[in-house]
C-alpha positions as CSV (number, residue, x, y, z in Angstrom):
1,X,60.9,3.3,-70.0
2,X,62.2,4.0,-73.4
3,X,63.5,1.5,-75.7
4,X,66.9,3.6,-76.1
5,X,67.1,4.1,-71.8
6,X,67.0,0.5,-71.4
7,X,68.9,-1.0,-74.1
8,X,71.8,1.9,-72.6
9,X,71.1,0.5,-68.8
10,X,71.8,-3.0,-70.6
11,X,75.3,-2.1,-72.3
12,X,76.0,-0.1,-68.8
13,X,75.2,-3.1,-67.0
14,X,77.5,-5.5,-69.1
15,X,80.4,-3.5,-68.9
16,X,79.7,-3.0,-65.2
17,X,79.5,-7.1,-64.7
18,X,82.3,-7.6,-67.2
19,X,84.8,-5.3,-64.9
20,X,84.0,-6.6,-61.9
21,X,84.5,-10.0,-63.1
22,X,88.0,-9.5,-64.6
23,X,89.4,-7.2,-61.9
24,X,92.2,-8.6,-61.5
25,X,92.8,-8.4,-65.3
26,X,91.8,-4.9,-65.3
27,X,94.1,-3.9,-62.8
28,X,97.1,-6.1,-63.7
29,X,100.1,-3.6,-64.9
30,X,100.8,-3.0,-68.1
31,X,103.2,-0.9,-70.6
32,X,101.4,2.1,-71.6
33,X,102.8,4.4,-74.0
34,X,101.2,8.3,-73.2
35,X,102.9,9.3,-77.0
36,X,105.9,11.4,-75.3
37,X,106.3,8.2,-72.7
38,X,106.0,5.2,-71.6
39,X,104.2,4.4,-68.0
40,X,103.4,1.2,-65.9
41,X,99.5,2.0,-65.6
42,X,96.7,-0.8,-65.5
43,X,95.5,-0.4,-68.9
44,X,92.0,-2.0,-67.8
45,X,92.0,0.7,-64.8
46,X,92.4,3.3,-67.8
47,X,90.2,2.4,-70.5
48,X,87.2,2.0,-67.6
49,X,88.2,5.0,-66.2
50,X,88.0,6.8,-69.6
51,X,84.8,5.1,-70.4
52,X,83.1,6.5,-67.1
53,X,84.4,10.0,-67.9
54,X,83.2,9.6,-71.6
55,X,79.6,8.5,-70.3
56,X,79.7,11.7,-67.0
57,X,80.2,13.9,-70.5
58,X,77.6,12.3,-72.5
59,X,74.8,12.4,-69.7
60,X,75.8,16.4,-68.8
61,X,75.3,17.3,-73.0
62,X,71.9,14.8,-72.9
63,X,70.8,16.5,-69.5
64,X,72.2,20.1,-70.8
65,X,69.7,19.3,-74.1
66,X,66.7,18.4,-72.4
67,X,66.9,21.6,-70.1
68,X,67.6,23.9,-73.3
69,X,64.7,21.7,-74.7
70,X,62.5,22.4,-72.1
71,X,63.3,26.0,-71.6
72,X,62.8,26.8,-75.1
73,X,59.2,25.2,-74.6
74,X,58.5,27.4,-71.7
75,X,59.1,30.1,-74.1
76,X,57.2,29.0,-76.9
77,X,54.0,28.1,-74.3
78,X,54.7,31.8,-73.2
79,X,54.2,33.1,-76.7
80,X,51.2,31.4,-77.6
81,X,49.6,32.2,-74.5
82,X,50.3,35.8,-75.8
83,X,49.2,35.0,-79.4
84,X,45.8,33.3,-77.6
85,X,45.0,36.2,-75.8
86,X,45.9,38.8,-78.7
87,X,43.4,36.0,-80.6
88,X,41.2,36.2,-77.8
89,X,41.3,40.1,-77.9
90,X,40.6,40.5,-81.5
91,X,37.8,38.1,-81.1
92,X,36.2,39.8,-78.5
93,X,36.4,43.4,-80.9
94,X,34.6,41.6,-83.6
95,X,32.3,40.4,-81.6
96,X,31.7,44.4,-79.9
97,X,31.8,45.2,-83.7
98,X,29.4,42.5,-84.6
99,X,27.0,43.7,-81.8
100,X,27.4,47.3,-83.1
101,X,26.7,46.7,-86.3
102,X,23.7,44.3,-85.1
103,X,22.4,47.5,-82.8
104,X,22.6,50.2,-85.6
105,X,20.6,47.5,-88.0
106,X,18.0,47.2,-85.5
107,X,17.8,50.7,-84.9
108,X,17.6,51.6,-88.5
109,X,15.4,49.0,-88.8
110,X,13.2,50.4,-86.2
111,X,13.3,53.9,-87.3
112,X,12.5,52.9,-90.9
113,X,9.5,50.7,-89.1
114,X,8.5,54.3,-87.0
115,X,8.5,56.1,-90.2
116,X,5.9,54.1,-92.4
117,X,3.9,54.0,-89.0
118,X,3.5,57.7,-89.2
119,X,3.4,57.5,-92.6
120,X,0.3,55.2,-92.9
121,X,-1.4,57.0,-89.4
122,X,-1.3,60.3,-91.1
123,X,-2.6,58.5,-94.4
124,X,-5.4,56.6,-92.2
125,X,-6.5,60.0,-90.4
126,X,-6.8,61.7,-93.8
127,X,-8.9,59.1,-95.3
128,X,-10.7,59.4,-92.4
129,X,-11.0,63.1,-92.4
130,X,-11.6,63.2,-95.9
131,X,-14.5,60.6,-95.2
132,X,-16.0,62.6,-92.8
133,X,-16.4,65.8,-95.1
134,X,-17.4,63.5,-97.9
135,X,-20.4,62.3,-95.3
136,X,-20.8,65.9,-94.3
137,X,-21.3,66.7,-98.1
138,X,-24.0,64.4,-98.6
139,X,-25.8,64.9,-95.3
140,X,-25.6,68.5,-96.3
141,X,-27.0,67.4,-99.9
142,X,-29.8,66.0,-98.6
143,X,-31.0,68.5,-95.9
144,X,-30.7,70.6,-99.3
145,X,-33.1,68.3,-101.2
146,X,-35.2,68.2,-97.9
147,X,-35.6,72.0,-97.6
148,X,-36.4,72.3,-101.4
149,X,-39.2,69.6,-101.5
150,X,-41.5,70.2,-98.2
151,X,-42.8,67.3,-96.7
152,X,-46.1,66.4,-97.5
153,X,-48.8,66.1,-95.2
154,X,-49.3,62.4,-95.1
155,X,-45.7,61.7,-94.5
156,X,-45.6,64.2,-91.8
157,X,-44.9,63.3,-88.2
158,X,-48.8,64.4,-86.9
159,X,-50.4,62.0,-89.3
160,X,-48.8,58.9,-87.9
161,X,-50.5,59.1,-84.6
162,X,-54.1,59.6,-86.3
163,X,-55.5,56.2,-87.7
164,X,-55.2,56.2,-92.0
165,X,-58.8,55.4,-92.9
166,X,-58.4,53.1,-96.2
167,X,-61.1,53.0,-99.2
């Protein structure tokens, strides 16, 4: 319990014990002037009386407080649920944006990636191409050279198969 609830049960509980021990003083009759008049009233009767009214009042305003209290937390749990999920909504756009943004990188990335590919393939088959007329060239030089000078006779095929008689 809290310290203020229990030091009130404490005061409750004196006046309690003190009015039921004096009874008979509370209820003994007394002169009691109402301003306009004057009545024969136990004045203890009144006063406790008064006091149990003043504390039905004060518990209705405390339990009134804590229910406006409460329902004015409901409402505010209510509204940051709302601002949590509009949180959660714009976080979930960035992240589609993020993922967007990520996509059209990778695909730019990937085109760009494409593009040299070709680039260097069509480089790679003309180097090759042109290295293939530049062979062409020379094996077209020497069948040049080759029909200009005739082959001699001792360098001819026939002569390998006949022994080479040496001096």
């Amino acid at each position: 319990m809290n310290l203020r609830t229990v030091i009130l049960l404490l005061i409750a509980l004196a006046i309690a014990g003190l009015a039921a021990l004096n009874w008979g003083a509370l209820m003994t009759p007394a002169t009691v002037s109402l301003g306009v008049t004057d009545v024969q009233a136990p004045l203890g009767a009144i006063m406790l009386a008064l006091t149990v009214l003043l504390c039905i009042f004060f518990l209705a305003y405390v339990l009134s407080l804590h229910g406006s209290v409460l329902m004015e937390t409901r409402r505010h749990v209510k509204e940051m649920a709302a601002q949590r999920d509009l949180a959660d909504k714009a976080e979930l756009s960035r992240f589609t944006e993020l993922r967007q943004f990520l996509e059209t990188q990778q695909r730019q990335s990937q085109d760009l990636f494409n593009a040299r590919m070709d680039a260097m393939e069509a480089r790679i088959a003309a180097r090759t191409q042109e290295a293939e007329n530049v062979t062409a060239a020379y094996m077209g030089q020497l069948e040049d050279q080759l029909r200009k000078h005739p082959v001699t006779a001792a360098a001819s095929p026939s002569h390998i198969d006949s022994p080479v008689v040496r001096p």
